[in-house]
N, C-alpha and C positions, 0 to 999 in steps of 0.2 A: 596602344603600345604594341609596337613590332618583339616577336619572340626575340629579336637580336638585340632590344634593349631590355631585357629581361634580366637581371644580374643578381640573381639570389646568394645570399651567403646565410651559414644553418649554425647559431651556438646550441652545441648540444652541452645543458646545464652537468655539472660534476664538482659544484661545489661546494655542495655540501657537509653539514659536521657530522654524518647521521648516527646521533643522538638516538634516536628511536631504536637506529640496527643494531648497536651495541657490536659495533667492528664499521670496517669500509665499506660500503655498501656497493659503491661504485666498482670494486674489486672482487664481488663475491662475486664465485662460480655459480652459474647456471646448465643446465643440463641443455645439452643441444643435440641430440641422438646420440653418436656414437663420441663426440668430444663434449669438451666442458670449455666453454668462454668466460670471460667474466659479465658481470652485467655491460660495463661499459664497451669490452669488443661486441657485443651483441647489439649494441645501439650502432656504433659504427657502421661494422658490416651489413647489416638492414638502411642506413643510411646511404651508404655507399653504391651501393647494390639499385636502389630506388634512383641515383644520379649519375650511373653507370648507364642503365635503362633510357635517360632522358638527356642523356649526353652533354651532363653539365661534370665538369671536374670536381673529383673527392678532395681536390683540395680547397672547394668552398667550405667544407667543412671545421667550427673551430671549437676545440673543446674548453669549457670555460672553468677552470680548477681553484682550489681557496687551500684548506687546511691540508689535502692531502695532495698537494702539488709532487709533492717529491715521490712518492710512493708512484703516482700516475703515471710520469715522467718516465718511471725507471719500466713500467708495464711496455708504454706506447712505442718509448726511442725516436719522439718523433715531435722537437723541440717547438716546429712552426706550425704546425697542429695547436700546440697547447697555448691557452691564456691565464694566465696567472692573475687572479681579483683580489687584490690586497683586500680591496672592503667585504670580500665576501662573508666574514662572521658578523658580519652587519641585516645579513639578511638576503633574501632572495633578490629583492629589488635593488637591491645597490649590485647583486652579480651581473644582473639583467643590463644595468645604467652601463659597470662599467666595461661590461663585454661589448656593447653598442658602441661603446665612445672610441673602442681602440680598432675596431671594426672602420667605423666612421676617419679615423686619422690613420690608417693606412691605405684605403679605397674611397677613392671617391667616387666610384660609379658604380653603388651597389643600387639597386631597385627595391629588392625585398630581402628583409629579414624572416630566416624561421627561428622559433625557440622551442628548442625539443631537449625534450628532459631523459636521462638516461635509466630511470628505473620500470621505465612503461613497456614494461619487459616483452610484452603481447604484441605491440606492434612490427609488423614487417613491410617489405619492401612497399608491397602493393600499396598499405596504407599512406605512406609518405607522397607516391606515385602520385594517389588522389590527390593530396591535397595540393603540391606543387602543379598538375593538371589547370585544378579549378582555381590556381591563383593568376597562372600564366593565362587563360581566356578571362578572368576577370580581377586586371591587374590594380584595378583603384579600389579593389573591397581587400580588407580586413577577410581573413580565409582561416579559421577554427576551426580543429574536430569538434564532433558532438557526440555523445554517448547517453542516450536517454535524451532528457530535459537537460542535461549539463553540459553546460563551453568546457571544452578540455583540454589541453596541450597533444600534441604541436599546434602553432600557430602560426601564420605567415604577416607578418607587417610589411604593406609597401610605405615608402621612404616620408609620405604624410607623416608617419605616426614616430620617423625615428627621436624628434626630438623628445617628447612623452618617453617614450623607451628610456632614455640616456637619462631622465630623471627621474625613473622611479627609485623608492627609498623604501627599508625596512623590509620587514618579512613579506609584503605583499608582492606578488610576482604581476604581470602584464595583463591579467583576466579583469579588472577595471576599464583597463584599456579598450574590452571587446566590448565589456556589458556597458559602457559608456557609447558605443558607439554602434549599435545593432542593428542600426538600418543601413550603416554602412559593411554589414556583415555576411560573409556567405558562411555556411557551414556543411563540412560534411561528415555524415553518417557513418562512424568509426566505431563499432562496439569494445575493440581491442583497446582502446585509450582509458578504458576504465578501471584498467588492470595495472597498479604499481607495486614495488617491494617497497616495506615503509619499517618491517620487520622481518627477522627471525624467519619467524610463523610463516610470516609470508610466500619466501622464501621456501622453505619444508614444504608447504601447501601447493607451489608452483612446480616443483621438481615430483610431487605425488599424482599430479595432476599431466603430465607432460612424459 
């Protein structure tokens, strides 16, 4: 594959109910030196930053939203940005299915998909950089972080795997997908992807820490 058929587009997930964080999670402030982003401008701007670099346009970027559409909406002002998953209280996997499918019926000339989760608060440009790198020189593998022993998110799918993607169901996210398919797999070496807000605590611990 020539870099100029290379056609990535990135749902970074946000649609969650989170239940655990006991508030929006996707909306909490994180500490950034001297300003405060929220989680989800933190995933962006690292996003953005990484595809700025590699000089693909920020507007492959699509944010994939459920229960708290409205609230995100009113944050971002940025309507064609955001995707709305009716199924999203269904589960992770039906966010994943239907952010794929609407992806899929507006482009048809996408090559790979990434799926990047917005509370992997640790991750920065450089990391993203890698992984889009190692998918672009090897564009028929399946491209995961790894963090220890563990497949991790973000992930890169080339368009093999989109139809799998558009059918997964329930709480289970696309990580079947990888350990299904491991020799079709590259991985790289991310220690930052081990690192999510899932609480509170977390949260408190990240901003003591930083």
């Amino acid at each position: 594959m020539r870099t100029s058929d290379y056609h990535l587009k990135i749902i970074l997930l946000a649609a969650g109910k989170s239940e655990r964080f006991n508030g929006i999670k996707v909306l909490a402030k994180v500490q950034q030196q001297e300003s405060s982003v929220t989680l989800l401008e933190h995933a962006l701007q690292q996003l953005s930053l990484a595809l700025k670099t590699l000089n693909i346009s920020n507007k492959n970027i699509r944010v994939a939203t459920g229960r708290y559409h409205q609230q995100i909406s009113e944050l971002l002002a940025d309507p064609d940005r955001l995707d709305y998953c009716e199924s999203a209280a269904l589960g992770l996997g039906h966010t994943i299915a239907q952010s794929v499918q609407h992806l899929l019926d507006d482009n048809d000339n996408i090559s790979h998909i990434m799926i990047a989760l917005t509370d992997q608060v640790a991750l920065n440009a450089n990391d993203y950089i890698s992984l889009i790198e190692q998918s672009v020189a090897l564009p028929n593998k399946l491209v995961s972080a790894k963090a220890g022993e563990e497949l991790m998110p973000p992930a890169i799918f080339p368009r093999a795997y989109f139809t799998e993607l558009a059918q997964l169901k329930g709480d289970k996210g696309a990580k079947p997908i990888l350990y299904n398919n491991k020799d079709k797999l590259q991985t790289v070496s991310i220690a930052h992807a081990e690192k999510d807000i899932d609480t509170q605590q977390d949260l408190l611990n990240w901003h003591n820490k930083n």
